[in-house]
N, C-alpha and C positions, 0 to 999 in steps of 0.2 A: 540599759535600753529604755526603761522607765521616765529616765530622767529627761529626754527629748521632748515625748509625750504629752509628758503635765510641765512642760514650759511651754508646748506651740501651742495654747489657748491663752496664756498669758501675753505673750506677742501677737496672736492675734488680735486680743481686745484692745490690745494698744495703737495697732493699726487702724482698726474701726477708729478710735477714738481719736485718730490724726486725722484720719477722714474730716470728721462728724465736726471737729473743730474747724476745718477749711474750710466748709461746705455750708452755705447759707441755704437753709432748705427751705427759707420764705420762697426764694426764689425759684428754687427745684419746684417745689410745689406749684407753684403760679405758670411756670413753663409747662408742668403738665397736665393740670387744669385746663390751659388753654389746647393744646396738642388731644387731650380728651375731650374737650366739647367739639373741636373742628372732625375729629372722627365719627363720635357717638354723641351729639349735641340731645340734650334733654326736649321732649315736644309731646305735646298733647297731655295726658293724663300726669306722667313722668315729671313734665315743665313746672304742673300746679304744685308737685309734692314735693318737688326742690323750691319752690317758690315758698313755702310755709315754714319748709327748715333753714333758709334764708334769717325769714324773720325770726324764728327761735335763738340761731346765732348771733343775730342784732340785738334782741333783747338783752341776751346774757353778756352781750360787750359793754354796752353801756350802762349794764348794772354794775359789771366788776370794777369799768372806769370809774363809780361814784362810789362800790365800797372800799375801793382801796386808797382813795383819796381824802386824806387828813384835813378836815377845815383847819385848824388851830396851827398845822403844819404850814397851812399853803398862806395863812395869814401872815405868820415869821417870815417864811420866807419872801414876802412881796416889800420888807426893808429898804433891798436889792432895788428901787424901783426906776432909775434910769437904763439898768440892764435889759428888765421887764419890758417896758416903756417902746425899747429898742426894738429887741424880739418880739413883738404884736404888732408894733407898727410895719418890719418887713412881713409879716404872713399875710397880716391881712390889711395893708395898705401897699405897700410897695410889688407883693406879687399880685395882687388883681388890678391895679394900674397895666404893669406889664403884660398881662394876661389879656386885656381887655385890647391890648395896641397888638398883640399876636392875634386876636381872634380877625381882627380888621386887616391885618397884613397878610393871613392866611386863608380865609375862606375863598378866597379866589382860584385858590392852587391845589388846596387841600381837599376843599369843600364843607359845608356846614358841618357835619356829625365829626372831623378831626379839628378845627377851628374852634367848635365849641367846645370839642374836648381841653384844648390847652386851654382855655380861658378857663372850664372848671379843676383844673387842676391847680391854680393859681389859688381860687378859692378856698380850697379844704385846711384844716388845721394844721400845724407841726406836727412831726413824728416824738415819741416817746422815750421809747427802747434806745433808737438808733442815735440821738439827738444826747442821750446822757453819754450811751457805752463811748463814743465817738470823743466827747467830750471827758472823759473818763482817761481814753487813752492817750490822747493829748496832753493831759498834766493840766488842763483848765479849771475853771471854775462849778467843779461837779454839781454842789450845795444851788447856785445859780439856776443851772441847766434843768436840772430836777422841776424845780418851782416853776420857771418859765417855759416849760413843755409841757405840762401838767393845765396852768392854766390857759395856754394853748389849745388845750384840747378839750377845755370845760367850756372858753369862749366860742370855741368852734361849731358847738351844739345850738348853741342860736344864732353865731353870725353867718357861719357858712350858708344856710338857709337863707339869711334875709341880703347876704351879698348873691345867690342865685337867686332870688326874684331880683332883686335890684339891674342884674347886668345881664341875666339870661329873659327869665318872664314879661320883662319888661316890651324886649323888641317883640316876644311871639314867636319865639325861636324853643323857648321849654315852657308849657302852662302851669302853673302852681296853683292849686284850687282849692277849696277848702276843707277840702277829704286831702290832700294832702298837707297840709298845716296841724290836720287833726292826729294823723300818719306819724307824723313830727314829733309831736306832743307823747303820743302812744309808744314808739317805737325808740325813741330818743331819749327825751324828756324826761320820760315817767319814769323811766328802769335806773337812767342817770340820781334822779331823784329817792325813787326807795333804797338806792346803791348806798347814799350820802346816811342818807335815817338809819342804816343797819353797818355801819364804819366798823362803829366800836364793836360790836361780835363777829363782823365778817373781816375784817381789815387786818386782823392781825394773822389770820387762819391762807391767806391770801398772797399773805409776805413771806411767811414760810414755807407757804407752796406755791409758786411763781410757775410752776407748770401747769397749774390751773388756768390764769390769765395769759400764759402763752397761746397754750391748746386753742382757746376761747379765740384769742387773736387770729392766729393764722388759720383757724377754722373758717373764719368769719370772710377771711379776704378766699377763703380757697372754692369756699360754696356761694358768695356770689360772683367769683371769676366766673367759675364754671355754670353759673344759671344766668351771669348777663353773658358771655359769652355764647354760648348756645340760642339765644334767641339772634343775637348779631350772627350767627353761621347761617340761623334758619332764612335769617332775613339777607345773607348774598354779603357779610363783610368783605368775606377774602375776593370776592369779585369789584368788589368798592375801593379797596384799600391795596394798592400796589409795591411790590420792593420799594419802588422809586419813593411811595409816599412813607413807607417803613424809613428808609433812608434818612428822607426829611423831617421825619419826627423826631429821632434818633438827634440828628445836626441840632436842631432846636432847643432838646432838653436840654444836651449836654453845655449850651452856648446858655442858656438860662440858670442854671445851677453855676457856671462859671464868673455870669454876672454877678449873681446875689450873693456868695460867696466872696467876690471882692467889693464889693459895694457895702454889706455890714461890716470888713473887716476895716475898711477906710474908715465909713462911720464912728464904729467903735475907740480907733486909734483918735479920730478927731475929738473926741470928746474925752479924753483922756482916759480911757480905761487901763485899768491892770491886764497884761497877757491872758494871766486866767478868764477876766471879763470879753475880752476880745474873743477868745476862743470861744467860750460858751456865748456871744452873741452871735458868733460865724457860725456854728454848727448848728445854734437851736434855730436862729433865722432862717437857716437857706432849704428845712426841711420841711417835708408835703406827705404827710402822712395817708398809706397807700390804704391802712384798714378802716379808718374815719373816712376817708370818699369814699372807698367801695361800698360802706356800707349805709352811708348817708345816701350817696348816688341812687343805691338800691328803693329807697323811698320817694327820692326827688324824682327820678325819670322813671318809675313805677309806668308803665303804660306811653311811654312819651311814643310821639305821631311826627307826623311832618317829613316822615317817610326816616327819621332817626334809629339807633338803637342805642339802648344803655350800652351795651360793650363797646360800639363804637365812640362813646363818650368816653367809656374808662378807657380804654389804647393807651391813648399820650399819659394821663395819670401811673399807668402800669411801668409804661417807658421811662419816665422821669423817678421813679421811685430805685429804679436797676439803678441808672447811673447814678441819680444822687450818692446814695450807696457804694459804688464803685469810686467816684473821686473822693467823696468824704475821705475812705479807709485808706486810701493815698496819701491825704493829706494830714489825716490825723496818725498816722506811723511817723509822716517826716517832724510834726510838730512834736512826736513825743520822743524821739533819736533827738533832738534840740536838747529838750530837758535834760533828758537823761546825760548826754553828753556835758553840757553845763550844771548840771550836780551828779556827778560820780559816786556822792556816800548817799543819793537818794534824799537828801533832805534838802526841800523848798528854799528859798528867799524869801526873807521876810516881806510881806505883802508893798507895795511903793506907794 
Protein backbone atom coordinates (compact mmCIF):
# COMPACT_ATOMS: atom_id res chain seq x y z
CA UNK A 1 0.00 0.00 0.00
CA UNK A 2 3.07 2.05 0.64
CA UNK A 3 4.44 1.69 -2.49
CA UNK A 4 1.84 3.73 -4.57
CA UNK A 5 2.38 6.62 -2.28
CA UNK A 6 5.99 7.31 -2.47
CA UNK A 7 5.88 6.82 -6.23
CA UNK A 8 2.71 9.51 -6.98
CA UNK A 9 5.21 12.52 -6.14
CA UNK A 10 7.68 10.99 -8.15
CA UNK A 11 5.37 11.00 -11.42
CA UNK A 12 4.06 13.96 -10.30
CA UNK A 13 7.27 15.88 -10.52
CA UNK A 14 7.75 14.47 -13.77
CA UNK A 15 4.66 15.75 -15.05
CA UNK A 16 5.37 19.28 -13.69
CA UNK A 17 8.51 18.93 -15.40
CA UNK A 18 6.81 17.97 -19.05
CA UNK A 19 4.91 20.86 -18.27
CA UNK A 20 7.52 23.47 -17.27
CA UNK A 21 9.75 22.01 -20.50
CA UNK A 22 6.60 22.90 -23.05
CA UNK A 23 5.66 26.01 -21.55
CA UNK A 24 7.54 29.14 -22.55
CA UNK A 25 6.81 31.22 -19.50
CA UNK A 26 8.28 34.40 -21.11
CA UNK A 27 5.31 34.28 -22.67
CA UNK A 28 2.86 33.14 -19.92
CA UNK A 29 4.14 35.99 -18.09
CA UNK A 30 3.84 38.77 -20.81
CA UNK A 31 0.13 37.57 -21.50
CA UNK A 32 -0.45 38.07 -17.88
CA UNK A 33 1.24 41.21 -17.31
CA UNK A 34 -0.85 42.50 -19.89
CA UNK A 35 -4.33 40.75 -18.88
CA UNK A 36 -3.22 42.38 -15.16
CA UNK A 37 -2.59 45.95 -16.11
CA UNK A 38 -5.96 45.96 -18.51
CA UNK A 39 -7.83 44.87 -15.06
CA UNK A 40 -5.81 46.49 -12.34
CA UNK A 41 -3.46 49.03 -14.35
CA UNK A 42 -1.04 50.78 -11.93
CA UNK A 43 -2.00 54.93 -11.51
CA UNK A 44 -1.16 57.60 -9.32
CA UNK A 45 1.06 56.97 -6.48
CA UNK A 46 1.27 52.94 -7.37
CA UNK A 47 2.36 54.31 -11.30
CA UNK A 48 5.57 56.21 -9.70
CA UNK A 49 6.67 53.00 -7.54
CA UNK A 50 6.43 50.64 -10.40
CA UNK A 51 8.21 53.40 -12.37
CA UNK A 52 11.47 53.29 -9.87
CA UNK A 53 11.55 49.48 -9.89
CA UNK A 54 11.39 49.59 -13.70
CA UNK A 55 14.62 51.40 -13.54
CA UNK A 56 16.14 49.16 -10.63
CA UNK A 57 15.39 46.27 -13.26
CA UNK A 58 17.09 48.18 -15.98
CA UNK A 59 19.91 48.75 -14.15
CA UNK A 60 20.66 45.39 -13.12
CA UNK A 61 20.18 44.03 -16.98
CA UNK A 62 22.55 45.99 -18.34
CA UNK A 63 25.01 45.32 -15.56
CA UNK A 64 24.65 41.49 -15.79
CA UNK A 65 24.81 42.03 -19.80
CA UNK A 66 28.31 43.67 -19.29
CA UNK A 67 29.39 41.27 -16.39
CA UNK A 68 28.81 38.44 -18.09
CA UNK A 69 30.32 39.38 -21.36
CA UNK A 70 33.99 38.27 -21.92
CA UNK A 71 36.20 40.99 -23.82
CA UNK A 72 39.11 38.57 -24.89
CA UNK A 73 36.11 35.99 -25.64
CA UNK A 74 34.11 38.45 -27.87
CA UNK A 75 37.42 39.49 -29.53
CA UNK A 76 38.15 35.53 -30.64
CA UNK A 77 35.32 35.18 -31.68
CA UNK A 78 34.86 38.31 -34.04
CA UNK A 79 37.50 36.03 -36.58
CA UNK A 80 34.16 34.88 -37.84
CA UNK A 81 33.82 38.34 -39.30
CA UNK A 82 31.80 37.85 -42.72
CA UNK A 83 29.30 36.02 -40.51
CA UNK A 84 29.24 39.05 -37.96
CA UNK A 85 29.29 41.41 -40.94
CA UNK A 86 26.11 39.68 -42.07
CA UNK A 87 24.21 39.41 -38.76
CA UNK A 88 24.50 43.41 -37.93
CA UNK A 89 23.92 44.38 -41.18
CA UNK A 90 20.29 42.62 -41.22
CA UNK A 91 19.43 44.10 -37.50
CA UNK A 92 20.43 47.12 -37.94
CA UNK A 93 20.47 47.94 -41.53
CA UNK A 94 18.11 45.65 -43.33
CA UNK A 95 15.15 45.73 -40.46
CA UNK A 96 15.10 49.61 -40.00
CA UNK A 97 15.01 50.04 -43.80
CA UNK A 98 11.96 47.78 -43.62
CA UNK A 99 10.70 49.22 -40.70
CA UNK A 100 10.90 52.62 -41.87
CA UNK A 101 8.75 51.48 -45.54
CA UNK A 102 6.06 49.71 -42.82
CA UNK A 103 5.86 52.91 -40.78
CA UNK A 104 4.90 54.78 -44.14
CA UNK A 105 2.61 52.09 -45.38
CA UNK A 106 0.88 51.82 -42.23
CA UNK A 107 0.22 54.86 -40.38
CA UNK A 108 -2.69 55.52 -42.49
CA UNK A 109 -4.46 52.39 -41.29
CA UNK A 110 -2.90 51.68 -38.31
CA UNK A 111 -2.34 55.15 -37.08
CA UNK A 112 0.76 56.76 -35.63
CA UNK A 113 1.38 54.88 -31.90
CA UNK A 114 0.96 51.19 -34.03
CA UNK A 115 3.17 52.64 -37.24
CA UNK A 116 5.66 53.72 -34.99
CA UNK A 117 5.57 50.81 -33.04
CA UNK A 118 6.63 48.48 -36.02
CA UNK A 119 9.27 50.94 -37.13
CA UNK A 120 10.65 50.79 -33.43
CA UNK A 121 10.59 47.27 -33.41
CA UNK A 122 12.77 47.07 -36.37
CA UNK A 123 15.30 49.07 -34.34
CA UNK A 124 16.15 47.23 -31.19
CA UNK A 125 18.97 44.61 -30.95
CA UNK A 126 19.12 40.76 -31.62
CA UNK A 127 17.88 38.43 -29.16
CA UNK A 128 20.43 36.26 -27.07
CA UNK A 129 18.83 33.30 -25.29
CA UNK A 130 16.68 32.45 -28.31
CA UNK A 131 19.22 33.36 -31.20
CA UNK A 132 21.85 30.66 -29.68
CA UNK A 133 19.24 27.87 -28.11
CA UNK A 134 17.55 27.94 -31.77
CA UNK A 135 20.71 27.67 -33.22
CA UNK A 136 21.88 25.06 -30.84
CA UNK A 137 19.08 22.92 -31.98
CA UNK A 138 19.54 23.25 -35.39
CA UNK A 139 23.06 21.63 -35.41
CA UNK A 140 24.46 25.31 -36.73
CA UNK A 141 27.23 27.22 -36.00
CA UNK A 142 26.67 27.73 -32.04
CA UNK A 143 30.49 29.24 -31.43
CA UNK A 144 29.10 31.96 -34.39
CA UNK A 145 25.81 32.62 -32.86
CA UNK A 146 27.15 33.20 -29.36
CA UNK A 147 29.59 36.09 -30.54
CA UNK A 148 27.22 37.59 -33.00
CA UNK A 149 24.17 38.00 -30.61
CA UNK A 150 26.37 39.20 -27.91
CA UNK A 151 27.69 41.83 -29.96
CA UNK A 152 24.24 42.47 -31.08
CA UNK A 153 23.31 43.41 -28.05
CA UNK A 154 26.48 45.48 -26.87
CA UNK A 155 26.03 47.56 -30.33
CA UNK A 156 22.48 47.88 -29.67
CA UNK A 157 23.05 50.07 -26.52
CA UNK A 158 24.30 52.92 -28.67
CA UNK A 159 22.77 52.30 -31.95
CA UNK A 160 19.31 51.66 -31.13
CA UNK A 161 19.26 55.07 -29.48
CA UNK A 162 20.86 57.14 -32.26
CA UNK A 163 18.86 54.98 -35.06
CA UNK A 164 15.56 56.29 -32.90
CA UNK A 165 16.52 59.84 -33.18
CA UNK A 166 17.71 59.23 -36.55
CA UNK A 167 14.09 57.89 -37.93
CA UNK A 168 11.61 58.65 -35.01
CA UNK A 169 13.00 62.32 -33.47
CA UNK A 170 13.76 63.52 -36.35
CA UNK A 171 10.07 63.90 -37.92
CA UNK A 172 8.63 64.97 -34.30
CA UNK A 173 6.86 61.98 -33.92
CA UNK A 174 9.18 60.98 -30.42
CA UNK A 175 11.30 63.93 -28.80
CA UNK A 176 14.83 62.90 -27.57
CA UNK A 177 16.16 65.70 -25.26
CA UNK A 178 18.98 65.85 -23.40
CA UNK A 179 17.71 64.43 -20.01
CA UNK A 180 17.06 61.71 -22.22
CA UNK A 181 20.54 61.07 -23.68
CA UNK A 182 21.64 61.60 -20.21
CA UNK A 183 18.77 58.75 -19.01
CA UNK A 184 20.97 56.78 -21.74
CA UNK A 185 24.10 57.23 -20.48
CA UNK A 186 22.71 56.39 -16.68
CA UNK A 187 20.51 53.73 -17.11
CA UNK A 188 22.18 51.91 -20.00
CA UNK A 189 25.71 52.88 -20.44
CA UNK A 190 26.96 53.08 -17.11
CA UNK A 191 25.59 49.75 -15.53
CA UNK A 192 26.69 48.10 -19.21
CA UNK A 193 30.10 49.59 -18.28
CA UNK A 194 30.81 48.87 -14.45
CA UNK A 195 29.27 45.20 -15.72
CA UNK A 196 32.42 44.91 -18.14
CA UNK A 197 35.18 46.38 -15.01
CA UNK A 198 33.82 43.63 -12.63
CA UNK A 199 33.74 40.46 -15.48
CA UNK A 200 36.42 38.74 -13.85
CA UNK A 201 34.64 38.33 -10.29
CA UNK A 202 31.25 38.65 -11.36
CA UNK A 203 31.35 36.55 -14.84
CA UNK A 204 32.12 33.51 -13.58
CA UNK A 205 29.47 33.41 -10.47
CA UNK A 206 26.83 34.43 -13.27
CA UNK A 207 27.66 31.32 -15.48
CA UNK A 208 27.04 28.93 -12.96
CA UNK A 209 24.10 30.54 -12.04
CA UNK A 210 22.16 31.45 -15.14
CA UNK A 211 19.11 31.83 -13.12
CA UNK A 212 20.37 34.92 -11.76
CA UNK A 213 20.48 36.61 -15.36
CA UNK A 214 17.33 34.82 -16.38
CA UNK A 215 15.25 36.10 -13.21
CA UNK A 216 16.82 39.63 -14.06
CA UNK A 217 15.74 39.14 -17.83
CA UNK A 218 12.11 38.26 -17.70
CA UNK A 219 11.90 40.46 -14.71
CA UNK A 220 12.75 43.34 -16.71
CA UNK A 221 10.41 42.72 -19.66
CA UNK A 222 7.45 41.64 -17.07
CA UNK A 223 7.66 44.95 -14.85
CA UNK A 224 7.86 47.32 -17.67
CA UNK A 225 5.02 45.29 -19.73
CA UNK A 226 3.05 45.76 -16.97
CA UNK A 227 3.92 49.70 -16.07
CA UNK A 228 4.02 50.65 -19.95
CA UNK A 229 0.90 48.76 -20.29
CA UNK A 230 -1.05 50.32 -17.55
CA UNK A 231 -0.39 53.90 -18.57
CA UNK A 232 -1.52 52.66 -22.51
CA UNK A 233 -5.11 51.30 -20.49
CA UNK A 234 -5.12 54.50 -18.48
CA UNK A 235 -4.69 56.39 -21.68
CA UNK A 236 -7.90 54.33 -23.71
CA UNK A 237 -5.41 51.56 -25.75
CA UNK A 238 -8.01 48.95 -26.00
CA UNK A 239 -10.46 51.76 -27.21
CA UNK A 240 -7.60 52.66 -29.89
CA UNK A 241 -6.42 49.49 -30.97
CA UNK A 242 -9.16 47.11 -32.39
CA UNK A 243 -9.44 42.90 -33.23
CA UNK A 244 -9.24 44.26 -36.81
CA UNK A 245 -5.86 46.28 -36.00
CA UNK A 246 -4.69 43.14 -33.59
CA UNK A 247 -5.19 41.12 -36.71
CA UNK A 248 -3.10 43.25 -38.73
CA UNK A 249 -0.42 43.41 -36.58
CA UNK A 250 -0.33 39.78 -36.08
CA UNK A 251 -0.32 39.44 -40.56
CA UNK A 252 2.64 41.93 -40.47
CA UNK A 253 5.07 40.37 -38.02
CA UNK A 254 4.46 37.07 -39.16
CA UNK A 255 5.11 38.27 -43.00
CA UNK A 256 8.31 40.27 -41.58
CA UNK A 257 10.05 37.41 -39.79
CA UNK A 258 9.24 35.37 -42.96
CA UNK A 259 10.94 37.76 -45.03
CA UNK A 260 14.07 38.11 -43.12
CA UNK A 261 14.37 34.75 -42.39
CA UNK A 262 14.62 34.04 -46.21
CA UNK A 263 16.42 36.79 -47.22
CA UNK A 264 19.60 36.14 -44.77
CA UNK A 265 19.21 32.55 -45.61
CA UNK A 266 19.68 33.54 -49.63
CA UNK A 267 22.36 35.88 -48.51
CA UNK A 268 24.14 33.65 -46.61
CA UNK A 269 24.01 30.62 -49.29
CA UNK A 270 25.16 33.59 -51.88
CA UNK A 271 28.14 34.13 -50.27
CA UNK A 272 29.18 30.66 -49.80
CA UNK A 273 28.58 29.82 -46.23
CA UNK A 274 28.81 26.45 -44.59
CA UNK A 275 25.13 25.09 -43.34
CA UNK A 276 26.33 25.81 -39.71
CA UNK A 277 27.11 29.58 -40.96
CA UNK A 278 23.82 29.90 -42.85
CA UNK A 279 22.01 28.67 -39.97
CA UNK A 280 23.47 30.88 -37.41
CA UNK A 281 23.08 33.95 -39.79
CA UNK A 282 19.21 32.96 -40.37
CA UNK A 283 18.52 32.69 -36.62
CA UNK A 284 20.79 35.39 -35.27
CA UNK A 285 19.64 37.93 -38.04
CA UNK A 286 15.93 37.62 -38.22
CA UNK A 287 15.79 38.23 -34.18
CA UNK A 288 14.26 41.41 -32.22
CA UNK A 289 14.99 41.18 -28.81
CA UNK A 290 11.79 41.79 -26.66
CA UNK A 291 13.92 42.61 -23.17
CA UNK A 292 16.50 45.22 -24.79
CA UNK A 293 13.37 47.39 -26.43
CA UNK A 294 11.25 47.13 -23.55
CA UNK A 295 13.60 48.27 -21.69
CA UNK A 296 15.39 50.80 -23.76
CA UNK A 297 11.67 51.77 -24.90
CA UNK A 298 11.08 52.28 -21.16
CA UNK A 299 13.85 55.35 -21.30
CA UNK A 300 13.39 56.53 -24.86
CA UNK A 301 9.48 57.13 -24.64
CA UNK A 302 9.80 57.95 -20.79
CA UNK A 303 7.00 60.72 -20.81
CA UNK A 304 6.39 60.58 -24.84
CA UNK A 305 3.21 63.17 -25.86
CA UNK A 306 1.52 63.62 -29.03
CA UNK A 307 -1.29 61.98 -27.56
CA UNK A 308 1.15 58.40 -27.85
CA UNK A 309 1.80 55.86 -25.25
CA UNK A 310 4.76 53.67 -24.46
CA UNK A 311 2.61 50.48 -24.48
CA UNK A 312 1.23 51.36 -27.41
CA UNK A 313 4.68 51.48 -28.97
CA UNK A 314 5.75 48.09 -27.50
CA UNK A 315 2.29 46.23 -29.11
CA UNK A 316 3.89 45.18 -32.47
CA UNK A 317 7.44 44.68 -30.61
CA UNK A 318 5.53 42.15 -28.11
CA UNK A 319 3.74 40.59 -31.28
CA UNK A 320 6.80 40.02 -33.34
CA UNK A 321 8.69 38.59 -30.57
CA UNK A 322 5.63 35.53 -29.96
CA UNK A 323 5.92 34.66 -33.48
CA UNK A 324 9.36 35.20 -34.15
CA UNK A 325 9.58 32.45 -31.46
CA UNK A 326 6.94 30.43 -32.71
CA UNK A 327 8.43 29.95 -36.47
CA UNK A 328 11.97 29.91 -35.30
CA UNK A 329 11.05 26.58 -33.05
CA UNK A 330 9.40 25.15 -36.30
CA UNK A 331 12.11 25.69 -38.24
CA UNK A 332 14.81 24.93 -36.07
CA UNK A 333 13.26 21.19 -35.14
CA UNK A 334 12.93 20.68 -39.15
CA UNK A 335 16.68 21.78 -39.59
CA UNK A 336 17.68 19.72 -36.71
CA UNK A 337 15.51 16.09 -37.89
CA UNK A 338 17.87 16.99 -41.33
CA UNK A 339 21.04 16.60 -39.26
CA UNK A 340 20.18 14.03 -37.23
CA UNK A 341 18.69 12.06 -39.97
CA UNK A 342 21.95 12.68 -42.20
CA UNK A 343 24.37 11.62 -39.25
CA UNK A 344 22.63 8.78 -37.43
CA UNK A 345 26.11 8.02 -35.14
CA UNK A 346 25.74 11.81 -34.33
CA UNK A 347 28.98 12.87 -35.61
CA UNK A 348 29.27 16.23 -37.88
CA UNK A 349 30.98 16.39 -41.38
CA UNK A 350 33.82 17.69 -41.72
CA UNK A 351 33.46 21.40 -42.09
CA UNK A 352 33.29 22.30 -46.45
Amino acid sequence: MATPRSSSPSRFRLTLQRINKHIDWLIVGLLACILLATAFPAKEDFAIGMHYVSKVFLFLLFFFYGAKLAPRETLMGLRNWRLHVVITCFTFVVFPIIGIGLKYATIGWLGQGLALGLLYLTLVPGTVQSSIAFTSVAHGNVAGAIVSSSLSNVLGVFLTPLLVMLTMATTGDVHITGRSILDIFLQILLPFIIGQLLHKRLGPVLHRHPILTKTIDRGTIWVNVYTAFSEAVVQGVWVRVTMLHLLELIGICIAVVSLVLTLSWLLARALGFDRGDRIAAQFCGSKKSLSSGIAMGAVLFAGVGNGLSAGMLMLPLMLFHLFQLLICAVLAGRYGRQWERAHPDGVPAPPS
